[in-house]
N, C-alpha and C positions, 0 to 999 in steps of 0.2 A: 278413211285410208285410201279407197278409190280416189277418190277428189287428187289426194296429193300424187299419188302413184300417173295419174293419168297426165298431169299437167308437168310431171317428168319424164314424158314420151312413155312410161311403160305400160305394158297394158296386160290387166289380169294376171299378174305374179300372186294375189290373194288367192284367186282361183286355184290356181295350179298346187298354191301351198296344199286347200283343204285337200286336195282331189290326192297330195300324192302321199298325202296322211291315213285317206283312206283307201288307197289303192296300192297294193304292192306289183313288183313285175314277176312274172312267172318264167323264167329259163327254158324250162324245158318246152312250156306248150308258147310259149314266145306271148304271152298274151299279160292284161292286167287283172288281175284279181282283187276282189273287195276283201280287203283286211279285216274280217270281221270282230276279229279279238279286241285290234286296237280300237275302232266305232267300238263296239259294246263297252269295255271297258271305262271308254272315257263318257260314256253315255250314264252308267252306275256313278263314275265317280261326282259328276256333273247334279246327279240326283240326290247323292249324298250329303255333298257341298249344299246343295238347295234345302234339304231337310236339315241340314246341323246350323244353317241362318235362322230356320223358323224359331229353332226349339230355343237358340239362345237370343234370340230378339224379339220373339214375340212379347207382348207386355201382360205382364204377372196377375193373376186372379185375386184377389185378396177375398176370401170368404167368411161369412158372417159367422162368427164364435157365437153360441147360445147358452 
């Protein structure tokens, strides 16, 4: 997505995306602060996505009946 953004003069709009996903503005102290709710949260749901692929693609045991 770099490759294509850059060879249409633009530069680092990716960037900026993640940064302002994770950075909100603060008013009062005029400053940026790390969002930490939305990181975390998308951090869980990214882990859970990753755990609910194992469980249902992982391939099946079949165990020996005696």
């Amino acid at each position: 997505m770099a490759i294509i953004e850059a060879s249409k003069g633009k530069s680092g709009p990716t960037l900026n995306k993640v940064l302002r996903f994770c950075y909100s503005y603060d008013p009062q102290g005029q400053t940026y602060v790390l969002n930490i709710t939305k990181v975390s949260g998308s951090i869980i749901l990214f882990f859970a996505l990753v755990l609910l692929l194992y469980l249902v693609l992982k391939p099946k045991k079949k165990g020996k009946l005696n």
